[in-house]
C-alpha positions as a Python dict, from the first residue, in 0.01 Angstrom:
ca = {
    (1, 'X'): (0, 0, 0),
    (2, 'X'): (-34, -351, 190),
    (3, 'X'): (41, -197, 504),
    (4, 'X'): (-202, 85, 467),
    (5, 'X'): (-492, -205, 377),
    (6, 'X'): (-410, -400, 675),
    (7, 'X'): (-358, -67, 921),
    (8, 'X'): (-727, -169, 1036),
    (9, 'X'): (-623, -499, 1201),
    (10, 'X'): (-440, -256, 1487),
    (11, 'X'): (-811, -132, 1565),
    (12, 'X'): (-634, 202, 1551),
    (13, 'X'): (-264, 311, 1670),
    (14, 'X'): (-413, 688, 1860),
    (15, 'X'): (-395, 674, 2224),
    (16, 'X'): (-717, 478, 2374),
    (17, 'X'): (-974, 655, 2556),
    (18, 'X'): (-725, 925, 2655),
    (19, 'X'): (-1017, 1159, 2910),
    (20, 'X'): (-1115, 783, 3049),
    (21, 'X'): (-1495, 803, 2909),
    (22, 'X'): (-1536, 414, 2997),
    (23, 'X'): (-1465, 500, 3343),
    (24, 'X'): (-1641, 841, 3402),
    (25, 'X'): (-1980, 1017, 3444),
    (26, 'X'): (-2062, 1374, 3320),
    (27, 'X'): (-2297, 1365, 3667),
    (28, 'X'): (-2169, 1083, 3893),
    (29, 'X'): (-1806, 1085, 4058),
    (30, 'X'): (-1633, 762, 3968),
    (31, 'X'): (-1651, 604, 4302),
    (32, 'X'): (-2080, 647, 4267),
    (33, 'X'): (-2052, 527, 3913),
    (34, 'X'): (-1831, 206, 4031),
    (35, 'X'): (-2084, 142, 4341),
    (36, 'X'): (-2369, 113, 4076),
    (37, 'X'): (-2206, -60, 3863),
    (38, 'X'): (-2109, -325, 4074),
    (39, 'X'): (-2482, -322, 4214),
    (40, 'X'): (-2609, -351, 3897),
    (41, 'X'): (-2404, -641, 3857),
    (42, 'X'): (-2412, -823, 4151),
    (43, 'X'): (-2829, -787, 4098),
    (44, 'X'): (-2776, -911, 3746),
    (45, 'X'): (-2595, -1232, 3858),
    (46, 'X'): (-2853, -1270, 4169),
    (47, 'X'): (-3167, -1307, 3949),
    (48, 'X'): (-2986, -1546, 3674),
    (49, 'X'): (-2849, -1811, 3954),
    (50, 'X'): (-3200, -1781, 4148),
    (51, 'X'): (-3386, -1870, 3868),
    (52, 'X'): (-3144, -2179, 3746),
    (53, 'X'): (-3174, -2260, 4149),
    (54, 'X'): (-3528, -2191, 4166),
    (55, 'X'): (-3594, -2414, 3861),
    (56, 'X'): (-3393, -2716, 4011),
    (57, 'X'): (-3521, -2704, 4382),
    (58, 'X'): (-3909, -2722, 4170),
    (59, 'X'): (-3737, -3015, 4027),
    (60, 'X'): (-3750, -2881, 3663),
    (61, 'X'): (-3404, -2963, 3577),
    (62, 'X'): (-3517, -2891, 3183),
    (63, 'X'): (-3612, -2535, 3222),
    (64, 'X'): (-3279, -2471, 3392),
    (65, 'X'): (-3093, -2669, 3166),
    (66, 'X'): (-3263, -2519, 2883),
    (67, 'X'): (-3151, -2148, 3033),
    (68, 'X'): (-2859, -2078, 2825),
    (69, 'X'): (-3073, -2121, 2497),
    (70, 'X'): (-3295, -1838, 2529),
    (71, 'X'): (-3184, -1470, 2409),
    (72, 'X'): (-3307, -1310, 2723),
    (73, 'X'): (-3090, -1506, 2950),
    (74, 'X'): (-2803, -1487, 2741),
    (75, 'X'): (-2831, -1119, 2727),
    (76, 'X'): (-2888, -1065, 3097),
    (77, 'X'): (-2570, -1272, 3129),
    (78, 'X'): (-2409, -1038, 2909),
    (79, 'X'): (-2524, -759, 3090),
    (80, 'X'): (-2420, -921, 3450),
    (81, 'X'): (-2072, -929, 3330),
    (82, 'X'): (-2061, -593, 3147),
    (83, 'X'): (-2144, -403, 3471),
    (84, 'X'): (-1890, -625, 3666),
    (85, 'X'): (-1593, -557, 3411),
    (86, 'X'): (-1677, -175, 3390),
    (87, 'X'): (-1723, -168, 3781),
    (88, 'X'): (-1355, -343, 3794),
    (89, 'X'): (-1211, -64, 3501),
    (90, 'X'): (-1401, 216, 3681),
    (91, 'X'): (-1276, 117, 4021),
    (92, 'X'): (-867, 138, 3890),
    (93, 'X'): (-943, 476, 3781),
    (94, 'X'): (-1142, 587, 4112),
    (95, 'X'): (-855, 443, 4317),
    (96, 'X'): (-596, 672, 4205),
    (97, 'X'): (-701, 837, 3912),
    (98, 'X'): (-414, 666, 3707),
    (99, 'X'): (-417, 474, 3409),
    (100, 'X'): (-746, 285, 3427),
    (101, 'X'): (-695, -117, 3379),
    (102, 'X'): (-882, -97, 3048),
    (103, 'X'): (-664, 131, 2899),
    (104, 'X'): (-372, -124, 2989),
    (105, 'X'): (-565, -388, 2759),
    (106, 'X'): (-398, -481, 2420),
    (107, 'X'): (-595, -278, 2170),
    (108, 'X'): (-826, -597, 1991),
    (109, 'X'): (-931, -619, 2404),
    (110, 'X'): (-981, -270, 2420),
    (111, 'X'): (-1240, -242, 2089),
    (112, 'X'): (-1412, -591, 2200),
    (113, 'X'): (-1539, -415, 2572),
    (114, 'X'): (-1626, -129, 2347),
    (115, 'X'): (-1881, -375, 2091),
    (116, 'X'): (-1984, -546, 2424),
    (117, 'X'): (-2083, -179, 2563),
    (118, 'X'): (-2322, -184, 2232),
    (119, 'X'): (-2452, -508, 2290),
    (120, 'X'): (-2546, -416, 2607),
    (121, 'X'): (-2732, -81, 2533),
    (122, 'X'): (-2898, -225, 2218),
    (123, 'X'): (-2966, -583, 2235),
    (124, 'X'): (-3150, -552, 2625),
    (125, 'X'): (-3420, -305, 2453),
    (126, 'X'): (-3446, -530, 2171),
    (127, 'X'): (-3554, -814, 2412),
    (128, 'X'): (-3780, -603, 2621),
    (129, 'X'): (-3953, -485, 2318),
    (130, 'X'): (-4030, -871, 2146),
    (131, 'X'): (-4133, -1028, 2473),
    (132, 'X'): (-4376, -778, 2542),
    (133, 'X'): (-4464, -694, 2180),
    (134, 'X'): (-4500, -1100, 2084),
    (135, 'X'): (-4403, -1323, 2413),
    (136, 'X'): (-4559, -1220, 2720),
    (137, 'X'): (-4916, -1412, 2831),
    (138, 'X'): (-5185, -1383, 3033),
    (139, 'X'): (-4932, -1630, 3332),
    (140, 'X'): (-4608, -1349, 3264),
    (141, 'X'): (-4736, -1165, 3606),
    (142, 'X'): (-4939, -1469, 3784),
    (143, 'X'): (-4737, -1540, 4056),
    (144, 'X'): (-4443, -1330, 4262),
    (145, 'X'): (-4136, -1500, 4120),
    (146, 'X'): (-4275, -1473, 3771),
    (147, 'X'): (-4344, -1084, 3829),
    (148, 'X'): (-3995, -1040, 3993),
    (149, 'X'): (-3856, -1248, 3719),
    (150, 'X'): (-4021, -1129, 3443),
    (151, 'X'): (-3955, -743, 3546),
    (152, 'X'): (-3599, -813, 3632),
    (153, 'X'): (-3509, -939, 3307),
    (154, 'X'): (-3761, -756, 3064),
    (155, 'X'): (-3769, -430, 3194),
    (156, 'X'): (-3517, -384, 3388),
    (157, 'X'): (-3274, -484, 3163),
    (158, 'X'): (-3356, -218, 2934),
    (159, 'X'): (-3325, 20, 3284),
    (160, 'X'): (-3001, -54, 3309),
    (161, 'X'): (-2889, 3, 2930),
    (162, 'X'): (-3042, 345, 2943),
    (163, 'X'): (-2852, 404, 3280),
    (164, 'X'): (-2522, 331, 3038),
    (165, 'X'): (-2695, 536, 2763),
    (166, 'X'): (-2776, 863, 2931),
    (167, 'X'): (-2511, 867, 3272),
    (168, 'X'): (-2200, 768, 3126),
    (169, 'X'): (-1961, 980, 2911),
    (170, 'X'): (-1885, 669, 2657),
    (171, 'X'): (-1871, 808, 2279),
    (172, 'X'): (-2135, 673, 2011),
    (173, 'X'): (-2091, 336, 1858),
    (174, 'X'): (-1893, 351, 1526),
    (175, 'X'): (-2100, 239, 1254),
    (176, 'X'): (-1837, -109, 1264),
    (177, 'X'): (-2025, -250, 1495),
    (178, 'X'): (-2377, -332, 1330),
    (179, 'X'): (-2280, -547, 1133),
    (180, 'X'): (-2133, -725, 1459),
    (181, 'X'): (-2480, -662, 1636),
    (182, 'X'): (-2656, -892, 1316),
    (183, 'X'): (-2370, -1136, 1270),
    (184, 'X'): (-2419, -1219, 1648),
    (185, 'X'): (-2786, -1277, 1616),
    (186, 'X'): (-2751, -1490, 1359),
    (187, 'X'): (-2485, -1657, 1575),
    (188, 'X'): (-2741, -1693, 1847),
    (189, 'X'): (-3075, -1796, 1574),
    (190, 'X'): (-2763, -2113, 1495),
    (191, 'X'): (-2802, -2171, 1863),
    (192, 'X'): (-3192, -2183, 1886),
    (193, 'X'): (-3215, -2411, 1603),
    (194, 'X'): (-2910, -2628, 1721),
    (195, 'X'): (-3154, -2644, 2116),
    (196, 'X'): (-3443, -2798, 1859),
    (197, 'X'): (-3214, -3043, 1692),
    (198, 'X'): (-3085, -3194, 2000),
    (199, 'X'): (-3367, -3140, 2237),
    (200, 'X'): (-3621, -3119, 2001),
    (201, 'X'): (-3731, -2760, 2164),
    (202, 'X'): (-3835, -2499, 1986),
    (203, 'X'): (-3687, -2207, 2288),
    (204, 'X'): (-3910, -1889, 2118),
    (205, 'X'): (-4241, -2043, 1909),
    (206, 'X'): (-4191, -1787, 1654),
    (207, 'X'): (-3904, -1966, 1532),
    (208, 'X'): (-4137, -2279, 1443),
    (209, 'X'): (-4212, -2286, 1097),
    (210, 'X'): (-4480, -2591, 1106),
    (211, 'X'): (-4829, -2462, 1053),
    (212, 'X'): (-5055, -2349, 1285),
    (213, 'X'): (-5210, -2587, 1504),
    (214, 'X'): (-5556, -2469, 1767),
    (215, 'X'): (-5562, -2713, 2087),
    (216, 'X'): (-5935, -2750, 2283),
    (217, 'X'): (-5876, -2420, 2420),
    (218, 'X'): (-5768, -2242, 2114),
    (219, 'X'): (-5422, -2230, 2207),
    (220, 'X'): (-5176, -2236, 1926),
    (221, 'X'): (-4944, -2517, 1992),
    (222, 'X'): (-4787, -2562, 1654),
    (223, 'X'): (-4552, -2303, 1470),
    (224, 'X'): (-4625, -1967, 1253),
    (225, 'X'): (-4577, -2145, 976),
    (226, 'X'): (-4459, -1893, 670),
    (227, 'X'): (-4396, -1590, 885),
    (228, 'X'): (-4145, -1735, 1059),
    (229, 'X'): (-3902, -1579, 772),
    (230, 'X'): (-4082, -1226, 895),
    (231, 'X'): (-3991, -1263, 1250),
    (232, 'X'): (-3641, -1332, 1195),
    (233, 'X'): (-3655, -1035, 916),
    (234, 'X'): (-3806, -791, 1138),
    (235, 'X'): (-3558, -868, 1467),
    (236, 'X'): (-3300, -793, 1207),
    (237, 'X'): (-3458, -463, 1086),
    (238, 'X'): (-3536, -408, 1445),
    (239, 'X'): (-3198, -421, 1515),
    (240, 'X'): (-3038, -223, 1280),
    (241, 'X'): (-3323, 55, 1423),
    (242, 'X'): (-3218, 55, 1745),
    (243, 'X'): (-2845, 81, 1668),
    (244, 'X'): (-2918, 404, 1486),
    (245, 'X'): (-3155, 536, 1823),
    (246, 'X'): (-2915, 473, 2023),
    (247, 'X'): (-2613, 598, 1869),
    (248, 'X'): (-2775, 909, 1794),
    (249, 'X'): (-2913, 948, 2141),
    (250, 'X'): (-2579, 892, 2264),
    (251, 'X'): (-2464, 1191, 2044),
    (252, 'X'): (-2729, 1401, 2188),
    (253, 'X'): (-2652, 1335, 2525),
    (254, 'X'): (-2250, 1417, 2474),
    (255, 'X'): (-2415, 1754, 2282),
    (256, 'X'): (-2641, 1860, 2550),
    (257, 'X'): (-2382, 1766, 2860),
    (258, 'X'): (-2114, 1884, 2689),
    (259, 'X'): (-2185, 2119, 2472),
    (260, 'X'): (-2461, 2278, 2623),
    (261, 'X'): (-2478, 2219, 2979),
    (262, 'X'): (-2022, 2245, 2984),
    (263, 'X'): (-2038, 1917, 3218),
    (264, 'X'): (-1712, 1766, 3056),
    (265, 'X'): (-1701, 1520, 3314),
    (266, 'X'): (-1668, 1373, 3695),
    (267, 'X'): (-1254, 1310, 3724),
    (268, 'X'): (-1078, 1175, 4012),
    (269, 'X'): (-985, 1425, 4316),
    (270, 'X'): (-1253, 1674, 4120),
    (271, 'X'): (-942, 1742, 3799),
    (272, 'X'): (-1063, 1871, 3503),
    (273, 'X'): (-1071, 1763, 3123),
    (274, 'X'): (-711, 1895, 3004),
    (275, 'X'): (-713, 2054, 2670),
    (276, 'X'): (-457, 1751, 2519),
    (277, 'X'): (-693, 1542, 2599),
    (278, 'X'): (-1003, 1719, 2399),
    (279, 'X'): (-809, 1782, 2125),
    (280, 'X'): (-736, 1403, 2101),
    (281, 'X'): (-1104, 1324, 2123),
    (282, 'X'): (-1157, 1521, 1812),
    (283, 'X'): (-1118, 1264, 1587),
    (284, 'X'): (-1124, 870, 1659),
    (285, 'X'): (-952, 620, 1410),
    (286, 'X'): (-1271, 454, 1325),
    (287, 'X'): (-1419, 822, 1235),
    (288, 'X'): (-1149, 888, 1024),
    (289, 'X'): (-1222, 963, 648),
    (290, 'X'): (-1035, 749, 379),
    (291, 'X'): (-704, 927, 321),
    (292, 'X'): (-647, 1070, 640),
    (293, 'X'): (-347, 1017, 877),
}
């Protein structure tokens, strides 16, 4: 009985990924799928060291020190290095069209780049959504930078999770990982309040509870005051709705490619999905029901 209760700290004991969906398109042949991967990348990491460079050579040290507080830049980081891992996996896998490196991973290794490929299609659309919704100004599109900036990490951030939504052949998250998704917000809302504390900065105004104060101009430059509690409440809720979009868009997409259209996949050399391998897909250890073997 103990050993059955604490089967779930293997993250599963079937074989991992056995059809390589983390390294394959239903459309794109691996070697297109790695070159965009590692474009995506490389782009990611080219607009978040700009900006810290940009900041600095305008001699405003603060903003660029002040970079690794915000959500957005955090995410985009997260995103940089998402693309550049799967570009590394997906390249192993193009190469020879052995065992990928991912599946070489110790398992814990091999579910944590699976959570961090549903951080990256969820939390990027979460940002674009509150910056636009709540955050953006009249100065968001003022200047160049701020219009290349601004697009590059609110819109097309959410560009490149739907890219890893729709193109891809990766299964829907298990239902494991929202709780994950909240427990790292509320990591990151630790973080925000921790920036305030020590620089005494609030990084997002929404997470000021003082009251509401009008400048000259009418510009609020105090806090929300009591619906502070409903912004944090509602990115949560938010949150929890865009886990469920996307994992059920992500099961459309495997029905209609799949299913419908019969595109089981792009495979090295042009191979094909072997039957082993789809009967193994049938069932993943996290989708099994209490009981099962």
């Amino acid at each position: 009985m103990a050993k059955s209760k604490l089967q779930f700290l293997k993250f599963g004991t079937d074989i991992w990924d056995p059809s390589h969906r983390f390294e394959t398109s239903w459309l794109l042949p691996p070697w297109v799928l790695f070159g965009i991967r590692a474009l995506i990348s490389l782009y990611g990491f080219t607009v978040l060291l700009f900006n810290i460079f940009w900041n600095i050579a305008r001699h405003d040290t603060p903003a660029a020190q002040l970079s690794f507080s915000y959500f957005t830049v955090l995410t985009y980081w997260g995103i940089s290095f998402y693309f550049a891992a799967s570009a590394i996996h997906t390249f192993t896998y193009a190469r020879h069209g052995g065992t990928p490196f991912l599946n070489r991973f110790p398992r814990p290794l091999q579910a944590l780049h699976y959570l961090f490929y549903t951080t990256i299609t969820t939390y990027p659309i979460l940002v674009t959504i509150v910056f636009w919704a709540v955050l953006a100004s009249d100065a968001t599109l003022t200047t160049t930078f701020s219009i290349w900036s601004n697009t590059s990490q609110h819109a097309l951030n959410s560009v490149f999770a739907l890219f890893e939504i729709s193109f891809t052949r990766i299964s829907p998250p298990p239902w494991i990982h929202l709780p994950w998704l909240i427990l790292i917000l509320a990591s990151y809302l630790g973080l925000a309040y921790l920036t305030h504390y020590t620089k005494d900065v609030y990084v997002y105004r929404f997470l000021n509870s003082s009251p509401k104060i009008l400048d000259s101009n009418g510009d609020n430059i105090g806090g929300v005051g009591v619906y502070c509690a409903a912004y944090i409440l509602g990115i949560a809720i938010g949150i929890c709705i865009l886990f469920i979009l996307v994992k059920y868009l992500i099961t459309l997409r495997k029905w209609v490619t799949e299913k419908k259209m019969e595109r089981l996949g792009k495979f090295y050399g042009g191979r094909k999905m072997g039957q082993g391998d789809t009967e193994l897909e049938e069932i993943r250890a996290w989708e099994k029901q209490p009981g099962e073997a």
